[in-house]
C-alpha positions as CSV (number, residue, x, y, z in Angstrom):
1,X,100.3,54.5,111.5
2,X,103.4,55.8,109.9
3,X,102.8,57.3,106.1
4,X,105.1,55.5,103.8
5,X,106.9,57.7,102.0
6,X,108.0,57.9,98.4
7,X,111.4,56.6,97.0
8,X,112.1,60.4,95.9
9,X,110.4,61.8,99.6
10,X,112.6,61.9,102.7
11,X,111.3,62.6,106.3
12,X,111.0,66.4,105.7
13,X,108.9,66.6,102.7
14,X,111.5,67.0,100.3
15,X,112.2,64.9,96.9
16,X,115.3,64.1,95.3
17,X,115.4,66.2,92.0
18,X,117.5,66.9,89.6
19,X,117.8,70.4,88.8
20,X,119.9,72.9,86.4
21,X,120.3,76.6,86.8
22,X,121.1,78.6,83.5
23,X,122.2,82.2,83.4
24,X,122.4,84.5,80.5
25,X,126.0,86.3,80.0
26,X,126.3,89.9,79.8
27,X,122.7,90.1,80.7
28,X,123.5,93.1,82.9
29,X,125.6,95.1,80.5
30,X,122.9,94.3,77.8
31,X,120.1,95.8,80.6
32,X,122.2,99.1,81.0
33,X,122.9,99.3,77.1
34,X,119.1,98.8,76.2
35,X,118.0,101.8,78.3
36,X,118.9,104.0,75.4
37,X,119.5,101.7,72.3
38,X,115.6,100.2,71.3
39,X,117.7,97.7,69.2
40,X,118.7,95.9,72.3
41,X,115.6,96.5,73.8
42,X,114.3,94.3,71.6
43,X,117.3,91.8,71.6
44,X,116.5,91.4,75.0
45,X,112.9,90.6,74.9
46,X,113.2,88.8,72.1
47,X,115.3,86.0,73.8
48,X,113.5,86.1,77.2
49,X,110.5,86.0,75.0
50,X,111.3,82.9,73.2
51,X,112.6,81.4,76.5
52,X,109.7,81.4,77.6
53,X,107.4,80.7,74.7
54,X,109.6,77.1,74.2
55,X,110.0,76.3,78.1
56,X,107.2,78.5,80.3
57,X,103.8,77.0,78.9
58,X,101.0,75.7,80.5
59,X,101.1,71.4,80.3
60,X,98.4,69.5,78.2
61,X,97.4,66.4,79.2
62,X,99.6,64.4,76.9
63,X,102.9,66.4,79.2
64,X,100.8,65.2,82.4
65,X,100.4,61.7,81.3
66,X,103.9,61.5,80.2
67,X,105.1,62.9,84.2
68,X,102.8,60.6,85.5
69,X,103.7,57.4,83.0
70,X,107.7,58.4,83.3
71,X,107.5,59.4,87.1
72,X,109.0,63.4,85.9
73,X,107.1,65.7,87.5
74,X,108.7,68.7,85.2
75,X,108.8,72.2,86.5
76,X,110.6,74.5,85.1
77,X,110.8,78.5,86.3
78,X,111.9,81.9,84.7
79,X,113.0,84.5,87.1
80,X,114.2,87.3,85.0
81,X,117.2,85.7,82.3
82,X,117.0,82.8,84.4
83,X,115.8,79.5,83.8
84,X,115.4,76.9,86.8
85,X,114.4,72.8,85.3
86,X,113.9,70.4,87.8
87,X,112.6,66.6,87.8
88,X,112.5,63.7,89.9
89,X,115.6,62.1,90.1
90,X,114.3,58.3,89.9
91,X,112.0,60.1,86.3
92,X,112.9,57.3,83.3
93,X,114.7,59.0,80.8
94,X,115.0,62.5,83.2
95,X,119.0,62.9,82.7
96,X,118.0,62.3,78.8
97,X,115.8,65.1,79.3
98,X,117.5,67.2,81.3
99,X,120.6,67.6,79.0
100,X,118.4,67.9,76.1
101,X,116.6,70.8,77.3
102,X,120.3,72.3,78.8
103,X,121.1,72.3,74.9
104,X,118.0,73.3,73.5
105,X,118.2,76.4,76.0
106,X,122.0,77.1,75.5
107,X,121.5,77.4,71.2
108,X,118.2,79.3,71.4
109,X,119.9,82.2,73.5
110,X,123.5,81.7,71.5
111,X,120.6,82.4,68.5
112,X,119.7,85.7,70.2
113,X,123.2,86.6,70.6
114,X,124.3,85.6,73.9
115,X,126.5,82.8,75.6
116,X,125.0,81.1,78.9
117,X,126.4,79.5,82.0
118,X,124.9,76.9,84.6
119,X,125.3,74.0,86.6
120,X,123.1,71.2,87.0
121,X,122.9,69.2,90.6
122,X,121.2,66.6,92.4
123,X,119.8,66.6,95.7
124,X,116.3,68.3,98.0
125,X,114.3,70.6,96.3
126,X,110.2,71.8,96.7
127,X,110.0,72.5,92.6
128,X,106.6,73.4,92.0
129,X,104.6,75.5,89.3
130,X,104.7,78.6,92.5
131,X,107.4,77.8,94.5
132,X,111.2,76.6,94.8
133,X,113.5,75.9,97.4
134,X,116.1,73.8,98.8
135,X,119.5,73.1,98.6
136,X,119.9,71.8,95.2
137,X,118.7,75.1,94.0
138,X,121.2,76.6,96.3
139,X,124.6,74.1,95.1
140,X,123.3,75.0,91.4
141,X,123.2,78.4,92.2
142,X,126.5,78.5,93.5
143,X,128.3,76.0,91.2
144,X,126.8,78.4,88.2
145,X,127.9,81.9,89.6
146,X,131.8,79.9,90.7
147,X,132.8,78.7,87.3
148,X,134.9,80.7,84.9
149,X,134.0,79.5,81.7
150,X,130.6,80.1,79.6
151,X,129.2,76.4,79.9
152,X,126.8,74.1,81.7
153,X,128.5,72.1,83.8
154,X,127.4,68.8,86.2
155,X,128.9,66.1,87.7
156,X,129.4,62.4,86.7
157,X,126.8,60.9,89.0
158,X,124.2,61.8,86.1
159,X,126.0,59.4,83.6
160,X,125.2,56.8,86.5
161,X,121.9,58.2,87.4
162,X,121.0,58.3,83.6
163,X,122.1,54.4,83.3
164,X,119.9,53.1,86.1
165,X,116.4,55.1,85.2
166,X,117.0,55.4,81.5
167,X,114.4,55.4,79.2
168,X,115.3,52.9,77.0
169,X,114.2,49.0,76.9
170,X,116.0,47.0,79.0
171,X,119.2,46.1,77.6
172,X,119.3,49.6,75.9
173,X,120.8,51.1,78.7
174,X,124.4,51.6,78.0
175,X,123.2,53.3,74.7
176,X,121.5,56.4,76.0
177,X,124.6,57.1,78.1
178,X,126.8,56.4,75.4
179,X,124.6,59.2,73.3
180,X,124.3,61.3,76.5
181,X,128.4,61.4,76.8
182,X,129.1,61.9,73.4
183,X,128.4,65.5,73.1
184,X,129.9,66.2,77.0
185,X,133.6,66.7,78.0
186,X,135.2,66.6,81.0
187,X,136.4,69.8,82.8
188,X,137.9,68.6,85.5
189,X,137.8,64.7,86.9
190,X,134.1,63.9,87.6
191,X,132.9,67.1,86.4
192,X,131.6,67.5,82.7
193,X,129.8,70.1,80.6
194,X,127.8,70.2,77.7
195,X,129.9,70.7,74.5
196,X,127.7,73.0,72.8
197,X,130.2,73.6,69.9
198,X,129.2,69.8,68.7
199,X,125.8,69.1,69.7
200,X,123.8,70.9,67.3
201,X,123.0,68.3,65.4
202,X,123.0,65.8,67.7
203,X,120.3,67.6,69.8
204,X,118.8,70.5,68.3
205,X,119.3,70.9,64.3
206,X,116.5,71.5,62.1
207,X,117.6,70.5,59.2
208,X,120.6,70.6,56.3
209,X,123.0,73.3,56.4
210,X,121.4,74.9,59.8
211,X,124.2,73.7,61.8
212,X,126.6,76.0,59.9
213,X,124.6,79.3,60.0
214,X,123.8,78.6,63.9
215,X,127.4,78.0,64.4
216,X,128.2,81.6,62.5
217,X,126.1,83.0,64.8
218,X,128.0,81.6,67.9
219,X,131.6,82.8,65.9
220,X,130.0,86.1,65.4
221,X,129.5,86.8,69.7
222,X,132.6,85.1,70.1
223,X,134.4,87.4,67.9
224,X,132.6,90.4,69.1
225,X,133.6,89.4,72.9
226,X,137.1,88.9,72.1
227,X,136.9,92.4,71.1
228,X,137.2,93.7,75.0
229,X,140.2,94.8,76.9
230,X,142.1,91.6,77.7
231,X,142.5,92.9,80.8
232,X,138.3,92.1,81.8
233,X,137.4,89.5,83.9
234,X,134.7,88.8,80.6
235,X,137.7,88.4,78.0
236,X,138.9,84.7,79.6
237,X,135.5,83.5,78.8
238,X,135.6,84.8,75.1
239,X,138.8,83.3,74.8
240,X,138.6,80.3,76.2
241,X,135.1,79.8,74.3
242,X,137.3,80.9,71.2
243,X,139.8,78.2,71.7
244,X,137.1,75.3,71.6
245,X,135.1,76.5,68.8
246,X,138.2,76.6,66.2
247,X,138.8,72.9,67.3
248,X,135.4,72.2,65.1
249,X,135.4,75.1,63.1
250,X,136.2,73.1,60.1
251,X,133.4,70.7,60.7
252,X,131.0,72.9,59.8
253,X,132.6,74.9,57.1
254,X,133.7,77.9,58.9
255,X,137.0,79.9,59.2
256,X,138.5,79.8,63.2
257,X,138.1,82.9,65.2
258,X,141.8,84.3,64.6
């Protein structure tokens, strides 16, 4: 008898996941600099630290209820300042999720001082609490060490992905993709990324005011990178990052970079 598999299994054991791959910026300079300043020794660990204290942590049973209920099955790995989130693809409300987390990620290490890059991608992947692998992994991988700028990119398929398993009631739909593509723009055509100069709010805030010192903070490590030769491969991404935070600067009460 032939074992029927699940909508998210094909023939070879794999499932259809979603799954984002999110790198810290300057991570290797910061690795040579802390081998004689203790300061960023502890800059470091701090932010791989709380990395993992908000994302690595072993699941109650409300989180396995809530896989189970939701079909998720969230697994999420740190290798070094890496951070690999996966879910099934057909999970209600797993785009929702997914983005949310990307953000959540993206503002706790612009908190430590750093900027981040990574792509998000569909497609086979063995994501469990041990072990990962598959290509997926591999086209997130890629697309993340490819692109130029310091953002979290992924393609448009997750608007449509996010629209058929949303978790929303019926009828509510259209609403969490509407929310999901408010705080995204479009790179490229069919290829978006996070707008983490916006979404605080919208995503992450805690509370009055906190939006403007959290944005500081991201002026302040902008303004420090645009401080390298222009002539560095790094200095585009400063820039660039520069030019799309003075678009909002004024929203929050802050003066543009230059």
């Amino acid at each position: 008898m032939t074992k029927k598999l699940d909508k998210t299994e094909n023939s070879m054991g794999y499932k259809t996941r979603v799954v984002a791959f999110i790198d810290i910026l300057g991570f290797k300079i910061s690795i040579e600099k802390s081998n004689k300043d203790e300061n960023e020794y502890k800059r470091v660990l701090k932010t791989l630290t709380d990395l993992q204290d908000f994302f690595i942590k072993p699941k109650n049973k409300y989180d396995i209820e809530a896989d189970k209920t939701l079909n998720l099955d969230t697994q999420i790995m740190q290798v070094s300042d890496s951070l690999v989130i996966s879910r099934l693809v057909e999970g209600q409300g797993g785009i929702y999720d997914m983005l949310t987390d990307c953000s959540f990620a993206t503002h706790l290490i612009i908190s430590n001082g750093f900027l981040c890059r990574g792509a998000i991608k569909v497609g086979n992947l063995h994501h469990t609490d041990k072990m990962l692998f598959g290509e997926a992994y591999i086209k997130a991988y890629l697309a993340e060490s490819e692109e130029r700028y310091p953002i979290i990119k992924f393609d448009s398929e997750l608007f449509d992905i996010a629209k058929k398993y949303s978790g929303q009631e019926k009828g509510y739909e259209e609403w969490e993709v509407n929310f999901l593509k408010k705080n995204c723009k479009e790179l490229m055509t069919g290829v978006y990324y996070l707008d983490y100069f916006t979404d605080y709010d919208d995503r992450v805030g805690g509370g009055e005011e906190t939006a403007s010192i959290h944005y500081s903070k991201l002026r302040e490590i902008i303004m420090d990178g645009l401080q390298i030769p222009k002539t560095s491969s790094a200095y585009e991404k400063y820039r660039w990052a520069a030019d799309q935070f003075n678009k909002t600067a004024k929203t929050f009460g802050l003066e543009p970079t230059e």
